[in-house]
VOTOR-708955 format. One record per residue (C-alpha): residue in three letters; y, x, z. Coordinates in Angstrom, 2 decimals, always signed. Each point is the difference from the previous one (the first is absolute). Example, Ala and Ser with C-alpha at 12.3 -4.5 7.8 and 13.67 -1.06 7.14 Angstrom:
2
 resn       Y       X       Z
  ALA   -4.50  +12.30   +7.80
  SER   +3.44   +1.37   -0.66
% end
This chain:
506
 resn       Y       X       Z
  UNK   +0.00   +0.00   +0.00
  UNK   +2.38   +2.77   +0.59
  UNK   -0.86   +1.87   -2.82
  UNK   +3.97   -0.74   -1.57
  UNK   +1.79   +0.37   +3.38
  UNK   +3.38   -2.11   -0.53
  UNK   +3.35   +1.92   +1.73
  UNK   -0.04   -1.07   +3.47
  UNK   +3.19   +0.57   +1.62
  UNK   +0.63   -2.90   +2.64
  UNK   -1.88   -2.85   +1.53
  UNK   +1.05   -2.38   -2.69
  UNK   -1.67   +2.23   -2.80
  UNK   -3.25   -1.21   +1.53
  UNK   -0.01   -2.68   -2.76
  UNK   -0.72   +2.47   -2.63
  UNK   -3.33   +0.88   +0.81
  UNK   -0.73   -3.79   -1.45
  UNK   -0.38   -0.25   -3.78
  UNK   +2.75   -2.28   +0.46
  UNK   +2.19   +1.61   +2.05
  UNK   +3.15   -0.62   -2.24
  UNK   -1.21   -3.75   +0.52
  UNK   +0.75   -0.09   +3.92
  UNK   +2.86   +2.38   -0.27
  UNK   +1.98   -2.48   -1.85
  UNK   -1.20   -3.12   +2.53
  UNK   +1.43   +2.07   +2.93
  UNK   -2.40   +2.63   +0.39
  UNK   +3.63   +2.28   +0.22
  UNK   +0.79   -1.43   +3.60
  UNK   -3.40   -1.13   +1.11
  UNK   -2.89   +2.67   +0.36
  UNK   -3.27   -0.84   -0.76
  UNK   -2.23   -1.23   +2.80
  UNK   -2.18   +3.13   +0.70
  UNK   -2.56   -1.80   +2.36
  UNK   -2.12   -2.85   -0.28
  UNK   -2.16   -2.44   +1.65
  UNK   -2.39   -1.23   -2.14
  UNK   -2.43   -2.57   +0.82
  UNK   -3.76   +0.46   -1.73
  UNK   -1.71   -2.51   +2.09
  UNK   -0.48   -2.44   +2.88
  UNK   -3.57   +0.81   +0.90
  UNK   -0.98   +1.55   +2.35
  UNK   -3.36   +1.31   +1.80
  UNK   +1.08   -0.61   +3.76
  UNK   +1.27   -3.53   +1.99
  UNK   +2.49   +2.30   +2.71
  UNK   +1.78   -2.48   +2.54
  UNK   +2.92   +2.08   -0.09
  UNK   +0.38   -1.25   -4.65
  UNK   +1.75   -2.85   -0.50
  UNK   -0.70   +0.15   -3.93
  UNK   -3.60   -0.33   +0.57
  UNK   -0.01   -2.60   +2.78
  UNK   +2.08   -2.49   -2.37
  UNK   -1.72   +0.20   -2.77
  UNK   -3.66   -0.45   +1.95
  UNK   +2.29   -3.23   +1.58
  UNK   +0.72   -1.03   -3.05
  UNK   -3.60   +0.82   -1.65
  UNK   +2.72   +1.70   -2.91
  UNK   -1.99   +1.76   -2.44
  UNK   +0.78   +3.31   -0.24
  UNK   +0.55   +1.87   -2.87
  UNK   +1.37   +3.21   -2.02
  UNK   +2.75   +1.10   -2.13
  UNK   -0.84   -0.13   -3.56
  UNK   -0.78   +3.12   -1.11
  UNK   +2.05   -0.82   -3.19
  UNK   +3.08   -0.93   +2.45
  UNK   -0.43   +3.19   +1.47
  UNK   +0.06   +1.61   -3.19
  UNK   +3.15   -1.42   -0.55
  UNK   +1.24   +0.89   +3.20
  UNK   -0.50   +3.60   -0.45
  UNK   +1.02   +0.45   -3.28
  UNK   +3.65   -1.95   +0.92
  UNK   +0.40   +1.91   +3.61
  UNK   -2.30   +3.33   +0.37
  UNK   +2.72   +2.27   -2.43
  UNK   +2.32   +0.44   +2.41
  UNK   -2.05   -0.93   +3.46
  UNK   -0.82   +2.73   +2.05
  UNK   -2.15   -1.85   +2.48
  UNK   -2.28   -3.38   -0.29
  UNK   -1.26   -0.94   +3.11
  UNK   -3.31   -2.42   -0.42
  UNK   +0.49   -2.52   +2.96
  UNK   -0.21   -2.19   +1.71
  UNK   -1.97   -3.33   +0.13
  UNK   -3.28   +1.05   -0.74
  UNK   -1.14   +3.47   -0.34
  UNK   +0.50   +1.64   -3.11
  UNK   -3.41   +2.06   -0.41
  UNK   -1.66   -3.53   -0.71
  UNK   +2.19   -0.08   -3.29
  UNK   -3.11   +0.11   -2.58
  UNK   +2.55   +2.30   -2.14
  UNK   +1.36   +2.21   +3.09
  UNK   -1.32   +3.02   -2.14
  UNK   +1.99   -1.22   -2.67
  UNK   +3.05   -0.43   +1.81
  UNK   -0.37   +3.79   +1.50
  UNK   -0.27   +0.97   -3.25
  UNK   +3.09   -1.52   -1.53
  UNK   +1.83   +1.15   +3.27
  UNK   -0.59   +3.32   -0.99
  UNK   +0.51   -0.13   -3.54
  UNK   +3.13   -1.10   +0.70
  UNK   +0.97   +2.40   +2.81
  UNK   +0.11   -2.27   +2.68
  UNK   -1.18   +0.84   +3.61
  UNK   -2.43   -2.85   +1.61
  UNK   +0.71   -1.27   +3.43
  UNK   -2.74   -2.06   +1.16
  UNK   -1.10   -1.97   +2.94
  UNK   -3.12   -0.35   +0.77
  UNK   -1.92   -1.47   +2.89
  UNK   -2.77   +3.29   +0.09
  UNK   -3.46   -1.61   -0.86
  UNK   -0.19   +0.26   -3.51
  UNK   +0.57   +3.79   -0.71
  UNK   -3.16   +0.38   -2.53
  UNK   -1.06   +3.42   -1.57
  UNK   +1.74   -0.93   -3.36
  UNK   +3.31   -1.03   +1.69
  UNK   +0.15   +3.26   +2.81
  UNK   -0.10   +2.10   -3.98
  UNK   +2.54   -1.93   -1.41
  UNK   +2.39   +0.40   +2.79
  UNK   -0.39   +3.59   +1.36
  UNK   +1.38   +1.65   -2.35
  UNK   +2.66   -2.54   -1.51
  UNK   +3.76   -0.69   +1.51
  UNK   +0.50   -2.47   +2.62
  UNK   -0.58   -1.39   +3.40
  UNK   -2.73   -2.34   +1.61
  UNK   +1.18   -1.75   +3.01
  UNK   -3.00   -1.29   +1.69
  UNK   +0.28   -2.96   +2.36
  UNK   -1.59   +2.05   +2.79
  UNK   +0.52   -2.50   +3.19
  UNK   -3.27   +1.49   +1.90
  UNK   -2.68   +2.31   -0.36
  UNK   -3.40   -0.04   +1.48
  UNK   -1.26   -3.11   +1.03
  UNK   +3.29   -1.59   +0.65
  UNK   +0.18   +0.08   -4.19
  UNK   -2.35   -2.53   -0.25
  UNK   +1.54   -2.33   +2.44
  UNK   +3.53   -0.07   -1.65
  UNK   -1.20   +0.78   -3.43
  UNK   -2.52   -2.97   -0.60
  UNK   -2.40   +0.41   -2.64
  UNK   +0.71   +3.38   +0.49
  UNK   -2.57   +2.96   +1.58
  UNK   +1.46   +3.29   +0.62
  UNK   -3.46   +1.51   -0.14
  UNK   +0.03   -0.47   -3.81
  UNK   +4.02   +0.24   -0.16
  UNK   +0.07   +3.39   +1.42
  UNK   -1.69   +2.39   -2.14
  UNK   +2.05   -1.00   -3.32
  UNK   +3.05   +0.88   +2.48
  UNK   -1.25   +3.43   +0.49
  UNK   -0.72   +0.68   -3.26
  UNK   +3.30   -0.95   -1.44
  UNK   +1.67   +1.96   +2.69
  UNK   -1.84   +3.14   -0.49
  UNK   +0.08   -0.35   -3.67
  UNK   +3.58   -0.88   -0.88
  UNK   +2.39   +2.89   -1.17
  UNK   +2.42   -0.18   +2.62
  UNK   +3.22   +1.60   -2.20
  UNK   -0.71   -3.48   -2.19
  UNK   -1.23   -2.31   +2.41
  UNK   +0.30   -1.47   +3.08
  UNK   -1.88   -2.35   +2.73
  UNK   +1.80   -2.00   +2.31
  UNK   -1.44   -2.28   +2.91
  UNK   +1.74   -3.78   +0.82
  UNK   -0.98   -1.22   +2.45
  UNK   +0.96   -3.64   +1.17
  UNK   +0.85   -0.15   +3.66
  UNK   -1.42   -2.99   +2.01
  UNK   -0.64   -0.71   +3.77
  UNK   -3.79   +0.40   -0.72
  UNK   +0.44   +3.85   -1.12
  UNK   +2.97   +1.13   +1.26
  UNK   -1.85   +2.23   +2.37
  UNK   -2.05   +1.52   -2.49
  UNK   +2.96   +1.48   -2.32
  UNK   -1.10   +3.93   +1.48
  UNK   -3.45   -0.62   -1.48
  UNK   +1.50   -0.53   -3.87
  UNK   +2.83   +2.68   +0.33
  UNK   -3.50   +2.36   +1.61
  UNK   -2.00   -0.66   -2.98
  UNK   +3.26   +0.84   -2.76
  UNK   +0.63   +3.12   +1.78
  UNK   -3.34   +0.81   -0.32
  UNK   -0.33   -0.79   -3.77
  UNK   +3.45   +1.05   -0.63
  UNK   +1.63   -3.06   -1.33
  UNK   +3.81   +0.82   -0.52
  UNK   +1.09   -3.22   +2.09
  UNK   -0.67   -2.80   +2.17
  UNK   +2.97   -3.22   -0.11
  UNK   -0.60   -2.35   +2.75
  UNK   +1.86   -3.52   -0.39
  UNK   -0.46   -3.01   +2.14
  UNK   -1.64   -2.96   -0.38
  UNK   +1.75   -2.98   -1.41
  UNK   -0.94   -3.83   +1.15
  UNK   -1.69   -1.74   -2.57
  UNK   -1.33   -3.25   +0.07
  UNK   -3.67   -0.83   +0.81
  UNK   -0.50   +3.79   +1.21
  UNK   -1.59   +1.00   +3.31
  UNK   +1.36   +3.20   -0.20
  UNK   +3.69   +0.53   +2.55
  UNK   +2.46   +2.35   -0.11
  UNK   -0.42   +3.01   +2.08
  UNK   +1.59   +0.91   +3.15
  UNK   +2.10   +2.54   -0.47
  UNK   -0.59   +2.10   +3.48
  UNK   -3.76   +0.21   -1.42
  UNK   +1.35   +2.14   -3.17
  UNK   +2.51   +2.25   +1.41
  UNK   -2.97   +0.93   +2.64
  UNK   -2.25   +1.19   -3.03
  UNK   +2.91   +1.45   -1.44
  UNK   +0.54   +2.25   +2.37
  UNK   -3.87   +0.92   -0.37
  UNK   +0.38   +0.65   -3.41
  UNK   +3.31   +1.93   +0.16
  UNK   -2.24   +2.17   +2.80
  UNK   -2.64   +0.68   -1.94
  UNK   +1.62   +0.45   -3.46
  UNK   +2.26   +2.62   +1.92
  UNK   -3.05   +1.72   +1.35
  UNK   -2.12   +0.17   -3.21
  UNK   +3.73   +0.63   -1.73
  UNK   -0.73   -2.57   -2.63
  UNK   +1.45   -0.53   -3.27
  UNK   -0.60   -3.57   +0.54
  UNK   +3.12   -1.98   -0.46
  UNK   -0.05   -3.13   +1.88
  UNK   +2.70   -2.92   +0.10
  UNK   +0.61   -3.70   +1.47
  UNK   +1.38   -1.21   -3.12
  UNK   +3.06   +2.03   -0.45
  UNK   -0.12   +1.09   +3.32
  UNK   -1.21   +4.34   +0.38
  UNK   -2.76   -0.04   +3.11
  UNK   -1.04   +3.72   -1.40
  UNK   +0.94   +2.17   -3.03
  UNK   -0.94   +3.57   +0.69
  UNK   +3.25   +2.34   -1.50
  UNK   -2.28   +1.89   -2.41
  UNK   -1.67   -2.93   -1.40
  UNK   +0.01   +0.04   -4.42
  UNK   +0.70   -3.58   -1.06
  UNK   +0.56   +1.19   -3.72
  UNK   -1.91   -1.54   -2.16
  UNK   -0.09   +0.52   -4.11
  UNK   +0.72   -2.55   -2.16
  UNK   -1.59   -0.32   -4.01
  UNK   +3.89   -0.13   -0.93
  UNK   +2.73   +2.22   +0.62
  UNK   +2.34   -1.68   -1.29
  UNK   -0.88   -3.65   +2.00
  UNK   -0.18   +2.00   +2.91
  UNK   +2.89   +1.05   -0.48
  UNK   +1.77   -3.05   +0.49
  UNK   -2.99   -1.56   +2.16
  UNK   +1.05   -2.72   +2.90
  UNK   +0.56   +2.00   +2.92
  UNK   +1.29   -2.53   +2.55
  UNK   -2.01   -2.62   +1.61
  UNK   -0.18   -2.77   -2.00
  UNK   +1.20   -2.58   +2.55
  UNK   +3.05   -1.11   +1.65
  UNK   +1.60   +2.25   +3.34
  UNK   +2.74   +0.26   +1.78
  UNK   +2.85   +2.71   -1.15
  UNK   -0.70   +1.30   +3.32
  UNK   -3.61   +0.99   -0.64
  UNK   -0.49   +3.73   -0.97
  UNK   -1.83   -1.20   -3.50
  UNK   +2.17   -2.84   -1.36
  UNK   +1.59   -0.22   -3.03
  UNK   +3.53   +0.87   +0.17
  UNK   +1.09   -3.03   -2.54
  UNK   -3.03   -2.22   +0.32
  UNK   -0.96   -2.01   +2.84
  UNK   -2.91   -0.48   -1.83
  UNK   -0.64   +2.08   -2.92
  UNK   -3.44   -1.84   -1.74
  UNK   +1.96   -1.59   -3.19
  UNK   +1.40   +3.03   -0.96
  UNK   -2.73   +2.23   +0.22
  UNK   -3.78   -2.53   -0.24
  UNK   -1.39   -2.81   -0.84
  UNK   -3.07   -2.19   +0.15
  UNK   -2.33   -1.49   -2.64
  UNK   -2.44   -2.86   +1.06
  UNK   -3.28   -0.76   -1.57
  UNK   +1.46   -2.59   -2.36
  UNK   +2.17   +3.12   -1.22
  UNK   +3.18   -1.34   +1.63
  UNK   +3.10   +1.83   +1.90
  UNK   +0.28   -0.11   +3.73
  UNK   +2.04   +2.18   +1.87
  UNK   -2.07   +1.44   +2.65
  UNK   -3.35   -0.71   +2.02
  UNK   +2.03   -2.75   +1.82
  UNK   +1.17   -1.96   -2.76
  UNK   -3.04   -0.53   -2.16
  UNK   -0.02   -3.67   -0.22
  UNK   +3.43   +0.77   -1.78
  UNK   -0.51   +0.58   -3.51
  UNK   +3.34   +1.33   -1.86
  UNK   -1.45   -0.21   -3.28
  UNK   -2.53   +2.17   -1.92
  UNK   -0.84   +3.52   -0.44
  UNK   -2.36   -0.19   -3.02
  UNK   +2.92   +0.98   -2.16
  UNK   +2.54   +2.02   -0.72
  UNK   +2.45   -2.83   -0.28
  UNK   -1.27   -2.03   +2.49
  UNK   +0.13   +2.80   +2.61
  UNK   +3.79   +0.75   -1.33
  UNK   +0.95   -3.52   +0.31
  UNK   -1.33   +0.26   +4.27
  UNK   +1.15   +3.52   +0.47
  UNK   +3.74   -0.22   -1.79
  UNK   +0.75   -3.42   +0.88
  UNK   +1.93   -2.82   +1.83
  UNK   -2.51   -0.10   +3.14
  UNK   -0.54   +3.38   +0.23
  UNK   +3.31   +1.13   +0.13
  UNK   +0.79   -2.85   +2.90
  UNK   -2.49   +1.30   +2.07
  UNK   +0.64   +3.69   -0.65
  UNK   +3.64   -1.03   +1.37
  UNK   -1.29   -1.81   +3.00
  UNK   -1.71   +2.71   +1.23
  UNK   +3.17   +2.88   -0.28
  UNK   +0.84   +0.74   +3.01
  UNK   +3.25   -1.24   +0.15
  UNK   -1.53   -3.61   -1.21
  UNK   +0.87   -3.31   +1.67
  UNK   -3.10   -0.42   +1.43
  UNK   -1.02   -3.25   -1.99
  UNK   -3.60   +0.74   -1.58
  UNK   -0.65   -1.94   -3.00
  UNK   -3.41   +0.79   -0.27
  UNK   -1.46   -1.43   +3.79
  UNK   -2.98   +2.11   +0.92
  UNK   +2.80   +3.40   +0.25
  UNK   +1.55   -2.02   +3.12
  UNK   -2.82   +0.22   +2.54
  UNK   -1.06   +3.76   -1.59
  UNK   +3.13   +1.36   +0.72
  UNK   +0.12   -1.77   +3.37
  UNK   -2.98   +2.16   +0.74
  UNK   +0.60   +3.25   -1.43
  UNK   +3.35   +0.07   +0.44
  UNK   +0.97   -1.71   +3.13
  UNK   +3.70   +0.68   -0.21
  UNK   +0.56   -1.03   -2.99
  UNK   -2.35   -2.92   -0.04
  UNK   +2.48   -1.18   +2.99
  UNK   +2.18   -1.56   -2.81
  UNK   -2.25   -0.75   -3.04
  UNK   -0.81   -3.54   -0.78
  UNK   -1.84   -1.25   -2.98
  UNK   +1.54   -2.73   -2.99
  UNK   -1.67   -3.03   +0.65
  UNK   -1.73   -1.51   -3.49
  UNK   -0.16   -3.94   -0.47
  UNK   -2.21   -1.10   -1.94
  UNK   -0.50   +3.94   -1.42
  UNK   +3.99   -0.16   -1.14
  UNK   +2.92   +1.50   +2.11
  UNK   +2.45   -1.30   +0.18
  UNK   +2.41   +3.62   +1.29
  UNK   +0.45   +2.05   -2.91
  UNK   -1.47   +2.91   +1.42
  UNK   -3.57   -1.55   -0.18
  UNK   -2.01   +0.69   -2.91
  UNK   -0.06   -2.53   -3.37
  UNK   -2.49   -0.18   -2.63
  UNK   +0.50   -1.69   -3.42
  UNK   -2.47   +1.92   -2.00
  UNK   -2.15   -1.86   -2.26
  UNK   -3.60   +0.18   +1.44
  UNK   -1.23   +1.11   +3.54
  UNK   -3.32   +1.18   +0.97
  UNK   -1.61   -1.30   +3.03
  UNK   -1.26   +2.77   +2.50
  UNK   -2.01   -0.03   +3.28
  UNK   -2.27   -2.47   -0.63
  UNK   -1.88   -1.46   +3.16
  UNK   -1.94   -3.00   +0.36
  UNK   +1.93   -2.73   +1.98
  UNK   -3.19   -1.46   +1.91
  UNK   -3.34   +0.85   -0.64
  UNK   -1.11   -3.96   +0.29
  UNK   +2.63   -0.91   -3.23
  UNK   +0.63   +1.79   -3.50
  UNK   +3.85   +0.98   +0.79
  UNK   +1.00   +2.97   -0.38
  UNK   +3.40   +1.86   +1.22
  UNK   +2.35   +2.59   -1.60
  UNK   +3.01   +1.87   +0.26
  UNK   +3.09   -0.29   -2.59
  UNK   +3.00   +2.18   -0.66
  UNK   +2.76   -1.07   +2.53
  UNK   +2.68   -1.72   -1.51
  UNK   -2.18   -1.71   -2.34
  UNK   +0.93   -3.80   -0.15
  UNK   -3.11   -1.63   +0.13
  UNK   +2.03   -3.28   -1.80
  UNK   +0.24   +2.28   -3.39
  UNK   -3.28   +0.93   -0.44
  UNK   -3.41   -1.26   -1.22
  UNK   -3.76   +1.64   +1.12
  UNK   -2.03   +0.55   -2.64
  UNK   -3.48   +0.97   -0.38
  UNK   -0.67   +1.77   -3.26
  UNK   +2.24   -1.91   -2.04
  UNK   -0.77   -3.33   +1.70
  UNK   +2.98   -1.41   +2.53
  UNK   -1.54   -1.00   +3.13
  UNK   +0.85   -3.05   +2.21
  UNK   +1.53   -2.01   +1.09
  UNK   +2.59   +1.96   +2.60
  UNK   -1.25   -2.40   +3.25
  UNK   -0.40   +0.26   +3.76
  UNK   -1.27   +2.95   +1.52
  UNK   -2.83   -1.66   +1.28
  UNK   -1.39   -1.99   -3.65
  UNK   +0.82   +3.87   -1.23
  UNK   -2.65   +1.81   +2.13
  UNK   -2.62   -3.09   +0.95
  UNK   -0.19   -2.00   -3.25
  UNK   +1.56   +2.96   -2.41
  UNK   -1.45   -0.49   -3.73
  UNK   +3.24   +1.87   -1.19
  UNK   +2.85   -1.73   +2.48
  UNK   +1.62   +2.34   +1.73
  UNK   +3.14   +0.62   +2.43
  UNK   +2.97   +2.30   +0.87
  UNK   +0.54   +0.86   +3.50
  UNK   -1.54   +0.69   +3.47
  UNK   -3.42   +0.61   +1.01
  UNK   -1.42   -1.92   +2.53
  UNK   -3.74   -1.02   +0.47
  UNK   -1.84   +3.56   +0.82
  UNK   +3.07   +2.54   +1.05
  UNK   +3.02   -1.72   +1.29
  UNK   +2.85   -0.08   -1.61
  UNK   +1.34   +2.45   -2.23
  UNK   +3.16   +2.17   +1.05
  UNK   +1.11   +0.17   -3.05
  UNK   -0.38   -2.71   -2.54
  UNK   -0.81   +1.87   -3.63
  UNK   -3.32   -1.83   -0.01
  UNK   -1.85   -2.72   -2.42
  UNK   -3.07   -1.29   +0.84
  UNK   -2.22   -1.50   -2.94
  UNK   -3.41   -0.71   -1.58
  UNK   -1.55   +0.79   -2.84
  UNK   -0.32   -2.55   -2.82
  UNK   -3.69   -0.87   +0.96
  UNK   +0.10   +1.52   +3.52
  UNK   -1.78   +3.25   -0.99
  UNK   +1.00   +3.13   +1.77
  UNK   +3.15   +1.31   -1.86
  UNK   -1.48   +3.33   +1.01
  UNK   -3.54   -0.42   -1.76
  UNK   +0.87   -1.79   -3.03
  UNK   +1.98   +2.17   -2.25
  UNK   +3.28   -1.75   -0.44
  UNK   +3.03   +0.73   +0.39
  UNK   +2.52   -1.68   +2.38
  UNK   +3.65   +0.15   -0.69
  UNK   +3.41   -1.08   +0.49
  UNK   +2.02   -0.61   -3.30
  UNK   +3.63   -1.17   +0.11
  UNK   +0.56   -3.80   -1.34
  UNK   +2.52   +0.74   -2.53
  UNK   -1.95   +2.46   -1.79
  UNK   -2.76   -2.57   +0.23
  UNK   +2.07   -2.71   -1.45
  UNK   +1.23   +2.85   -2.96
  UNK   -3.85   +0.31   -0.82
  UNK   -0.24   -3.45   -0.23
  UNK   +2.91   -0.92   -2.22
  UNK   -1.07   +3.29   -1.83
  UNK   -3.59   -1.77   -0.84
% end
């Protein structure tokens, strides 16, 4: 890929490692860089039912099928974004080493010089994967919340007896200058004295980090969050014993530094010099000005510098926000139209750090409220009626079609399903489609999801979850109740005056 290296002077120059460079140059690519990491969705299968995932626990609720990315869509994908990313991280629902293609995908990564980032939940590290990754450029992050027998407690379906062994030999045969192993680890009630025994094994198999976060309430879990005397006793065990064996070992409580020993090598090569180059350095979500890592401009600086892709090949801005599809990213055009446009560009200036504090896109409000405390003190999201705002700093949409992303079965007893829509979308301009059929008639929520055969409905969820904070939701049925994600059609949102030009045209 770099075998005609463009002139790279600045950040915005990024765009010319794409064939069509020029292309995003004159959309804006001249004051906007290109994102240079991304979060990109294979699948929402996974091998393990953990209390602490929420992803998994509604769709078993829901008895949602689950499914993968089409390979084609991520063909697309990577032939629109990859030029000029420097790092795709596979994440974040399921676990992407039960992609069938996952070879595939490492293998367009590194034809296109990107560096892999993925996270993995340690029990399916087989021969043929441990060979594809040892030697290649990237990071596994491996949801390591126990070892020993505690691992099959929290871990369910999981054994560490079989887990273990492909962890060794991935850490023993990985090239260290290329890449790197990281440990996870979920902190909950049940293990929080037990965090010494995971940072005991990475020291001992030399893993270059261990991050532990806490535990966040989800519904339906039996899991709690921990108490907090509990961890800072085994940190002060660990910062002992690291000190004694002087480890290289660099462990954290999210951005917090329990131990970093001063000689430790945290360098790591990348497959380009020229993305690393301009590679996201700061932590890619909000903080306070006050905090010794924050972005001087940005009180959060994701929609400058990454983005997410879904399975249905759709935008969302970060892990958070991925019932929030911006458009798509199977394009050149399409990604332009996400990346250089109206919505983008209000939410890039709601989170400068001299904003106003009014968040038109709602899931920032409570993120920022817990990353950055201060700041959060004054945030407050735009409400959405009926998916429209009406302050001008909340998103609009007026394009002429809409995908529909996150599907998840409504109840398992009826044929409804629910999805998420762009915000800003009125619901009163558009028709649903499947294939080119229109579907209906619009109707209750209830006829939508019990009797369905093609009605469907704009607004809040109710029967299985509660209601929705936010709105940007239809729920609907296929035309003969079949399972929009088994039957091969395609469900969309088309604008009615484009409908009634077709018409007229006919």
């Amino acid at each position: 890929m770099d075998s005609i290296i463009p002139e790279i002077s600045t950040i915005f120059d990024l765009w010319r490692l794409h064939p069509r460079g020029d292309y995003f140059l004159a959309r804006g690519g001249d004051r906007i860089p290109p994102p240079r990491l991304m979060e990109l969705t294979l699948t929402n299968k996974c091998n393990l039912r953990c209390e602490i995932c929420g992803s998994q626990k509604s769709l078993d609720k829901s008895k949602t099928p689950r499914s993968h990315m089409e390979f084609s869509t991520f063909q697309h994908v990577a032939e629109t974004l990859f030029p000029f990313v420097a790092q795709v991280e596979l994440n974040s629902r399921g676990d992407p080493l039960l992609y069938p293609q996952i070879e595939e995908v490492l293998d367009t990564l590194a034809q296109h010089k990107c560096a892999y980032y993925i996270q993995h939940n340690g029990t399916l590290l087989t021969d043929s994967i441990v060979e594809r990754l040892a030697d290649s450029y990237g990071i596994i992050s491996i949801s390591m919340d126990a070892v020993g027998p505690l691992f099959n407690e929290v871990r369910r379906n999981g054994v560490w007896e079989n887990a273990e062994p492909g962890l060794k030999k991935l850490a023993a045969a990985r090239n260290p200058k290329r890449m790197h192993m990281r440990f996870y680890p979920t902190v909950t009630k049940r293990t929080a004295n037990h965090l010494f025994d995971i940072v005991e094994w990475a020291h001992r198999h030399r893993i270059n980090a261990v991050t532990f976060h806490d535990y966040n309430i989800i519904n339906d879990s039996t899991e709690e969050k921990p108490n907090q005397d509990d961890k800072e006793r085994q940190f002060e065990k660990i910062v002992t014993f690291l000190d004694k064996e002087n480890s290289s070992l660099q462990v954290f409580d999210d951005s917090r530094t329990i131990y970093n020993h001063p000689n430790t090598n945290t360098y790591r090569e990348m497959p380009s010099p020229i993305k690393a180059k301009y590679d996201v350095a700061s932590y890619n979500y909000p903080l306070d000005a006050d905090h010794r890592s924050a972005h001087p401009r940005a009180l959060c600086p994701v929609p400058w510098q990454s983005l997410g892709v879904n399975i249905e090949g759709q935008i969302n801005v970060c892990c958070r926000t991925q019932t929030t599809p911006f458009g798509g990213a199977t394009s050149v055009e399409s990604f332009a139209d996400v990346w250089f446009g109206d919505n983008y560009e209000k939410l890039r200036k709601s989170l400068a750090r001299d904003a106003d504090g009014y968040m038109p896109l709602p899931a920032c409000a409570p993120c920022i409220q817990q990353y950055a405390p201060k700041a959060g003190e004054k945030v407050q999201a735009i409400p959405y009626k009926n998916n429209v705002a009406e302050d001008p700093r909340g998103f609009t949409y007026d394009r002429p079609e809409a995908n529909l992303t996150a599907f998840l079965r409504e109840n398992p007893l009826f044929p409804g399903y629910r999805a998420s829509l762009p915000f800003g979308l009125d619901p009163t301009q558009y028709i649903l489609f499947e294939d080119d059929q229109p579907l209906g008639p619009v109707s209750s929520y209830e006829d939508a999801i019990i009797k369905g055969e093609g009605r469907y409905s704009f607004g809040v969820s109710r029967v299985s979850f509660g209601p929705s904070d936010s709105g940007n939701t239809i729920c609907f049925s296929s035309s003969d109740n079949s399972d929009p994600l088994r039957n091969d059609r395609t469900y969309i949102l088309r604008r009615k005056a484009q409908d009634a030009v077709k018409t007229a045209a006919n």
